[in-house]
C-alpha positions in Angstrom: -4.9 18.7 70.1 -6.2 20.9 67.5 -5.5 21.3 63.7 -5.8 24.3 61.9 -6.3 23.7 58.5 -5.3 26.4 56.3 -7.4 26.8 52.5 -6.5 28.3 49.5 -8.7 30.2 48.2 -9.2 32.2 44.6 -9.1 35.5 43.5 -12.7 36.9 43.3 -13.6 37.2 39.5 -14.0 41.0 39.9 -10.7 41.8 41.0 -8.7 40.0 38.5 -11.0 41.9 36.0 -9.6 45.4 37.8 -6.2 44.1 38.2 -6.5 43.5 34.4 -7.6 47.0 33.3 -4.7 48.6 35.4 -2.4 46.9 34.2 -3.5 47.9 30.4 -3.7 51.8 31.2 -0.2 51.6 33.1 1.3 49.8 29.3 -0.2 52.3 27.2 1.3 55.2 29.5 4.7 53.5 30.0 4.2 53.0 26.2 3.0 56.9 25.6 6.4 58.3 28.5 8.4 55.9 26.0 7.4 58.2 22.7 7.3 61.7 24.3 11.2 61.2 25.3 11.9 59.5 22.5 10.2 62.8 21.1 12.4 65.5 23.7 15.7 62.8 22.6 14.8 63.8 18.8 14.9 67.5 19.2 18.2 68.0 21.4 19.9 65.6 18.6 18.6 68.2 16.1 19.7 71.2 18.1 23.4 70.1 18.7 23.6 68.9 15.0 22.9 72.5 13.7 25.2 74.1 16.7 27.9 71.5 15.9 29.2 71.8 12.4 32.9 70.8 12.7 32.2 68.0 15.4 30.9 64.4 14.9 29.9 62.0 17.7 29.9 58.1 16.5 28.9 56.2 19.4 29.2 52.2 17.9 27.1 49.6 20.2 27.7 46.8 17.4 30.5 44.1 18.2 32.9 42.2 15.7 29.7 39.7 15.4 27.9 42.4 13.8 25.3 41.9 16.6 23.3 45.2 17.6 22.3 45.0 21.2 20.1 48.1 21.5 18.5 47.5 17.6 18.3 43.5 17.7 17.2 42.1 20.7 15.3 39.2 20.9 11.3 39.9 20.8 8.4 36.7 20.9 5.2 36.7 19.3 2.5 36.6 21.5 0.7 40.3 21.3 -2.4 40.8 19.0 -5.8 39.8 18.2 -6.3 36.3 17.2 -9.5 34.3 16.3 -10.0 30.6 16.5 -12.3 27.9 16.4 -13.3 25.4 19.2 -14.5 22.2 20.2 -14.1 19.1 22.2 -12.3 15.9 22.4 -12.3 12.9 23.3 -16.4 13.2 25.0 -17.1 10.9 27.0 -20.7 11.0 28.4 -21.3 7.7 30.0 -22.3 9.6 33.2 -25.8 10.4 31.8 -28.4 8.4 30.2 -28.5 7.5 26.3 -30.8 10.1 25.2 -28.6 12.9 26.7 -25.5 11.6 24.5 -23.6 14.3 22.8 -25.9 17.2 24.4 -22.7 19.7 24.6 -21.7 18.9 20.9 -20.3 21.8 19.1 -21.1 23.1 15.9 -17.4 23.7 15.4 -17.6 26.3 12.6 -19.8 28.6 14.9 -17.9 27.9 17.8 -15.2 30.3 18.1 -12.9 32.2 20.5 -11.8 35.9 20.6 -7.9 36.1 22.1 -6.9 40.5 22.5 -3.4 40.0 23.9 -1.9 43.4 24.7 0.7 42.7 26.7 3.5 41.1 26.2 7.3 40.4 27.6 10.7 38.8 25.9 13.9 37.5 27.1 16.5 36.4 25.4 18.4 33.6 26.1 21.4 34.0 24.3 24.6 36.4 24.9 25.2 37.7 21.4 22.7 36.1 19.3 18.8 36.8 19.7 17.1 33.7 18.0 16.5 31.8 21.4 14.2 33.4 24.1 11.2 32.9 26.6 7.9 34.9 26.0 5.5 36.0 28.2 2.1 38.4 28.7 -1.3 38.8 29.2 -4.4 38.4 27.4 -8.1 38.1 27.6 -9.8 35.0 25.5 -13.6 35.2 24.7 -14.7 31.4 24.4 -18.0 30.8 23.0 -19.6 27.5 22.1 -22.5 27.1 20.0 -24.6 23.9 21.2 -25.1 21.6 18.1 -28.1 20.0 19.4 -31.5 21.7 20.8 -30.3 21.9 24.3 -28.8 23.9 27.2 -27.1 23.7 30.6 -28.0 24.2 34.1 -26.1 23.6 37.5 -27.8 20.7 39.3 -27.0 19.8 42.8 -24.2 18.1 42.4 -23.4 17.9 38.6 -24.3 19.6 35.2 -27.4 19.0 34.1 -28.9 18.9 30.2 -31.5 21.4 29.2 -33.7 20.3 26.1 -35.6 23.0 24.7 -38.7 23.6 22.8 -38.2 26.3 20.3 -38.1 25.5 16.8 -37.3 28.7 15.4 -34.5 30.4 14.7 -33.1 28.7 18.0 -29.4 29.3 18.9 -27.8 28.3 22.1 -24.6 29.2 23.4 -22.3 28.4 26.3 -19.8 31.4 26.5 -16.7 32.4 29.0 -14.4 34.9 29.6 -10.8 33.7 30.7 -7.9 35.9 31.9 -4.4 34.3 30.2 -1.1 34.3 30.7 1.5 32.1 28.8 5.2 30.7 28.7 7.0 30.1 25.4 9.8 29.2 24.1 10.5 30.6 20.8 12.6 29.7 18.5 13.4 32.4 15.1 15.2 31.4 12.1 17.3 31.5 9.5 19.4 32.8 12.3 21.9 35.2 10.4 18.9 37.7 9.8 17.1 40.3 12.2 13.8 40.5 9.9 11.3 38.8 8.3 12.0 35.3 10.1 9.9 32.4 10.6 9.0 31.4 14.1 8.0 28.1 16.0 6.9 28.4 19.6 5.8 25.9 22.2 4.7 26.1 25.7 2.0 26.3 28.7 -0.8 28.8 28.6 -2.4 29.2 32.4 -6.1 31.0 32.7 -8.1 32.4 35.2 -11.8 31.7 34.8 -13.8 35.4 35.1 -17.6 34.9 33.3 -19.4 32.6 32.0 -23.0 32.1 30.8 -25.0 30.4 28.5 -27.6 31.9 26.0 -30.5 30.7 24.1 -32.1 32.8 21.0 -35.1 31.7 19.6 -38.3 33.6 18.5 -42.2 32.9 19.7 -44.9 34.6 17.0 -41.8 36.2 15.2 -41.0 37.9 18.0 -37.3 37.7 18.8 -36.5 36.3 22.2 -33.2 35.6 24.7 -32.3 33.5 27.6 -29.4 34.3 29.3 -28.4 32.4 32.5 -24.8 33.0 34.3 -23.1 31.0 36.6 -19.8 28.4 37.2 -21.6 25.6 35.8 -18.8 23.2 37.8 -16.1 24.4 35.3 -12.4 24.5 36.3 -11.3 28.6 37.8 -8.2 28.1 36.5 -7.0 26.0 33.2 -3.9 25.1 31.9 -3.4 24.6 28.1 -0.2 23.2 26.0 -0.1 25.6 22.9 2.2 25.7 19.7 2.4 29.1 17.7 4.4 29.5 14.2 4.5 32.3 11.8 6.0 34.0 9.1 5.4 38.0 8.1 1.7 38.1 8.5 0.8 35.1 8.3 0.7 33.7 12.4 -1.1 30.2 12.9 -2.0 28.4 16.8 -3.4 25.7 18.4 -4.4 24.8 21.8 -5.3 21.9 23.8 -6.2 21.6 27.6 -4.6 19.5 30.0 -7.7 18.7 31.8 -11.1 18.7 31.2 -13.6 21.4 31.1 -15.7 20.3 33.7 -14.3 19.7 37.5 -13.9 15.9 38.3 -17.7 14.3 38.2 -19.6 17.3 37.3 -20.3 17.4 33.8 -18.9 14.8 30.4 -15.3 14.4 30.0 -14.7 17.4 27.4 -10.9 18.2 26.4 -11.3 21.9 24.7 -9.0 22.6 21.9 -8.9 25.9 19.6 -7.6 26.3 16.0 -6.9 29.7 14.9 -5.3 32.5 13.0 -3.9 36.3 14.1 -6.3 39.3 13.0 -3.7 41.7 14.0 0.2 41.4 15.7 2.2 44.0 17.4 
């Protein structure tokens, strides 16, 4: 008898990447179709204003509850530009010897990640109150890691293996990637009574799709400036999943993630959990 065994396999890197742009151009010309009608709705209002002086239209959409469905529906907090800082928990690098201990150690205050989030989807979960609701989107995140330690990485046969380097000067050595994300929240708004200027609290799952990564080494040889940069999977996970809280108020919008597994697939590289710390730049 034979078996036919059927394997999954993943997007390639590239398309995601494609399927990433489209979808940005088609929001901004949903986005640009929603303005000019808004724009065509504008001018008809004027023109039967000025032709109807005797008449008035009052169209009300707002229940006993003083609830606005078309005005106050229920919208998360996930778009914008955020910025963050990484690093690592609970290491664990008893796979490789003593001297090698630590080589992927962060500086954590130039270890930081880039998160442009530009599109984003609410639903609320409530019939006549808009406090309670699921959020939804997508969003690139540009994770980079600046190596504490003179070292950097390379893919060895069957695990990751540690680089020590040479330079002295001016050396810098980074491990960057590029993720594709998409989360699910639940948000929660209060004080509940008021449409504006509410604090927030979500909590949730964030999955991503690994698309780039690389690592980098800067350093400079008779004051001549000088880069390494080497790409490749380095045995890391093509898809993460993160738990992620998010809480805010007016400008002010704080998060924090934490991966559920480790960076590195099972017996390739130290037992790293990332986590990132950050703030919003900018939130629409």
């Amino acid at each position: 008898m034979v078996t036919f065994v059927r394997t999954l396999e993943l997007p390639n890197p590239m398309i995601l990447k494609k399927v990433f742009l489209l979808l940005i151009i088609s929001l901004l010309t949903a986005k640009l179709g929603t303005i000019q009608a808004q724009d065509s709705l504008l001018q008809e209002t004027d023109s039967l204003s000025n032709d109807s002086v005797n008449t008035t239209l009052i169209i009300d959409v707002t229940p006993k509850d003083g609830f606005n469905f078309w005005e106050e529906r229920f919208k998360g907090n996930w778009a914008g530009v955020f910025i963050a800082v990484n690093g690592f928990a609970q290491p664990d690098y008893s796979m490789y010897a003593e001297m090698d201990d630590g080589f992927m150690e962060p500086e954590i205050w130039r270890s930081n990640c880039l998160s442009i989030n530009l599109i984003q989807a609410s639903l609320g979960l409530q019939r006549n109150r808009n406090f309670i609701g699921l959020v939804t989107g997508l969003g690139a995140d540009f994770q980079s890691y600046r190596l504490d330690k003179n070292y950097s990485l390379e893919k060895g046969t069957d695990r990751v293996e540690p680089v020590q380097l040479a330079y002295e000067d001016n050396l810098k050595s980074k491990f960057s990637s590029i993720y594709l994300s998409a989360p699910v929240l639940l948000e929660f708004q209060i004080p509940m009574g008021q449409y504006s200027n509410r604090m927030y609290f979500s909590a949730g799952v964030i999955t991503s799709v690994r698309l780039e990564t690389h690592t980098k080494v800067k350093y400079r040889v008779d004051n001549k400036r000088q880069k390494l940069k080497e790409p490749g999977d380095f045995y890391l996970r093509d898809i993460r999943f993160a738990g992620t809280v998010r809480l805010g108020y007016r400008w002010i919008n704080l998060f924090a993630t934490y991966d559920l597994q480790p960076l590195f697939k099972d017996g390739k590289g130290p037992e790293l959990y990332p986590f990132s710390v950050g703030v919003a730049l900018i939130t629409f």
